[in-house]
N, C-alpha and C positions, 0 to 999 in steps of 0.2 A: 215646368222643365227647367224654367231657367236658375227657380231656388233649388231647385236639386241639385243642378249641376254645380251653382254657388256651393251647397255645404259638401258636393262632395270636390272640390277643388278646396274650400278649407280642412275637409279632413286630411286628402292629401299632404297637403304644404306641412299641417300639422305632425302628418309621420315621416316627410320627408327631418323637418326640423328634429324631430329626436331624434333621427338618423344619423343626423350630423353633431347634434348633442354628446350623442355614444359614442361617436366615432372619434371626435375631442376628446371627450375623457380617457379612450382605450389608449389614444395617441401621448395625453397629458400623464396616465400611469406607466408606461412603457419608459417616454422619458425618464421623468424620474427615479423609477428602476433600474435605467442605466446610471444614471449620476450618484446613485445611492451603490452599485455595486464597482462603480469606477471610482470612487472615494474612497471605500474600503481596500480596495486595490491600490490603493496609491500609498495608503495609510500603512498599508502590510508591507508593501516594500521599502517605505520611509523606515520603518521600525525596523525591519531586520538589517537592512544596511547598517544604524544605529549599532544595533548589536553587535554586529559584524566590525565593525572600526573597534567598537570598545575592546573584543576580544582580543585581534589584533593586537591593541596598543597593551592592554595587559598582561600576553604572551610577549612581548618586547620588553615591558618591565621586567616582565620575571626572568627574562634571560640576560636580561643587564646586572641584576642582583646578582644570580648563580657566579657571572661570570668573577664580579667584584669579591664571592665568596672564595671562589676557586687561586683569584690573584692572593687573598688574606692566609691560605693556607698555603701555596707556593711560596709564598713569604715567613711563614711559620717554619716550615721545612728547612727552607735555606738556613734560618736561625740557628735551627738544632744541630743544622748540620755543623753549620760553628763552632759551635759549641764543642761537638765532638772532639773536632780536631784540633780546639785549644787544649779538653784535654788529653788528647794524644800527645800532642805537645809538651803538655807538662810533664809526663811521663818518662819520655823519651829525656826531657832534661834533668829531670830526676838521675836518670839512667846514668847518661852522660857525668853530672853531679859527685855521685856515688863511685864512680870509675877516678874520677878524680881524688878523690879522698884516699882510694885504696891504694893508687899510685904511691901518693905521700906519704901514707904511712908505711909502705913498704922503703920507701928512700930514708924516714928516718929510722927505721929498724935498722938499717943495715948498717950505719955508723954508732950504735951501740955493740958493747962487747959482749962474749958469748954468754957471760952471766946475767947480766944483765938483761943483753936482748931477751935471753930465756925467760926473766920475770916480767920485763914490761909485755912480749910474745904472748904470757898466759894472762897476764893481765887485761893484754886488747882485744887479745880473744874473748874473754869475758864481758867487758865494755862491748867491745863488735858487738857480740850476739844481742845482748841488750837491748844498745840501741837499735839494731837490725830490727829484732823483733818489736820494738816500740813503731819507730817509725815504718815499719808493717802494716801494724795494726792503726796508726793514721791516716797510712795511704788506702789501705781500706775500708777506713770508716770517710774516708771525704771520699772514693769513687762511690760507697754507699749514699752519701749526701747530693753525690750529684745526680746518682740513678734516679733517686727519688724524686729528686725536684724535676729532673727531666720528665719523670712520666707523670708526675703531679701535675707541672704546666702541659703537659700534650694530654693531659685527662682533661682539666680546667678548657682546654682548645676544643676539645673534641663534645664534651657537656657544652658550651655555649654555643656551640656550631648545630647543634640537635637543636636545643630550642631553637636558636633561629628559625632553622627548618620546618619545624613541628608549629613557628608561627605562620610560617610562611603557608603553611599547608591547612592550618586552619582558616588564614585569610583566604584562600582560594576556593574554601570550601564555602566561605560566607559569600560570596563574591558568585559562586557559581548557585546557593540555594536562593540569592537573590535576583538571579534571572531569571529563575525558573520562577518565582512568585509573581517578577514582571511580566512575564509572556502566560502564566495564569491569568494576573490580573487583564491582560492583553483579550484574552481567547474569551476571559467573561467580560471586558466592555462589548469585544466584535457580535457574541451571541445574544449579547442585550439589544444591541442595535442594531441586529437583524431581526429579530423581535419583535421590534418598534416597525422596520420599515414594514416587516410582515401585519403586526396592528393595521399600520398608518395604510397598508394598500387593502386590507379589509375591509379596512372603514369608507375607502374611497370607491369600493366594490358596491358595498352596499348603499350609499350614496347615491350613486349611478343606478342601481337598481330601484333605490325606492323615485328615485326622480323618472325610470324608466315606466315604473309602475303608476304612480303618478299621471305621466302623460298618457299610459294606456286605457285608465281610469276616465279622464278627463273625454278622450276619443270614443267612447265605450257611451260615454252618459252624451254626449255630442249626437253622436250615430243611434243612441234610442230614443232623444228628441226629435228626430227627423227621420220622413219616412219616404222612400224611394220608389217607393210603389205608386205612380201616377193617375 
């Protein structure tokens, strides 16, 4: 009686110890479970903050640009507008100009005598139209000179301002297909290493079970060494 009771208080102890074997392990995979999915958690928020300032900061640049684009053509503007009005200016003194001459020439006409006046009269007529029409077609060929240049430089403005743009818009386009590769590459490091803890907690499943099985083994060949039957 008294070996019996010996081997069966050592079988006991025996499955009380894998009891508590198991029950460490179950406790030792749980943790860890935790810290493996409070690390990923920490890591995913780390990262999108990340992303989230960059965006930020590069929606700040690009309205700082826009803004500096928008100053460079307010300022272009103001130029033309310059422009205008020097040559409205010139115009008007032209105008003025030409009102003077006519005055004159009428003040000297009128101290010639009436023959006289009558051939120098057709004579200036003739000269008048002339030059009239010369400087006519001056005055219209330099507003021609200046249209052009004027839209030639607001072309030259408005082509450089496209590309700018058209960079700008391919940068934001590189800028934005390269997040999306980081937050790929993101989403296949997290699956990888979910993966792995899924491996790593398999392995520590089967671990525990072969060492469960093991001890059951051991108590099994224990218990049919010894026989309880008195």
């Amino acid at each position: 009686d008294r070996v019996r009771a010996e081997a069966v208080a050592a079988k006991l102890a025996e499955i009380q110890e894998f009891d508590r074997v198991r029950a460490e392990a179950k406790e030792e995979m749980k943790a860890q479970m935790k810290s493996n999915m409070r690390a990923m958690r920490d890591a995913r928020h780390a990262y999108f903050e990340k992303l989230a300032a960059a965006e930020e900061k590069a929606h700040e640049e690009m309205m700082e640009r826009r803004r500096g684009w928008m100053e460079v053509a307010r300022v272009r503007e103001e130029q033309l507008a310059e422009l205008e009005a020097k040559r409205i200016e010139t115009l008007r003194e032209f105008g003025r100009a030409e009102r003077a001459r006519m005055a004159e020439d009428e003040e000297r006409a009128a101290q010639y005598d009436e023959t006289q006046w009558a051939k120098d009269l057709r004579q200036w007529g003739i000269d008048d139209r002339e030059r009239k029409q010369k400087q006519e077609e001056e005055r219209m060929e330099s507003i021609a000179k200046q249209k052009q240049a004027s839209k030639e430089t607001a072309k030259e403005y408005q082509e450089k301002l496209k590309q700018i743009i058209e960079a700008k818009e391919e940068e934001a386009k590189q800028r934005r297909r390269e997040e999306r590769e980081l937050i790929a590459a993101y989403e296949a490091a997290r699956v990888e290493r979910a993966e792995s803890a899924k491996a790593a907690l398999k392995a520590e499943r089967e671990a525990v079970k072969q060492r469960a099985q093991e001890i059951e083994e051991r108590l099994a060949e224990r218990l049919a060494n010894h026989s309880f039957v008195p």
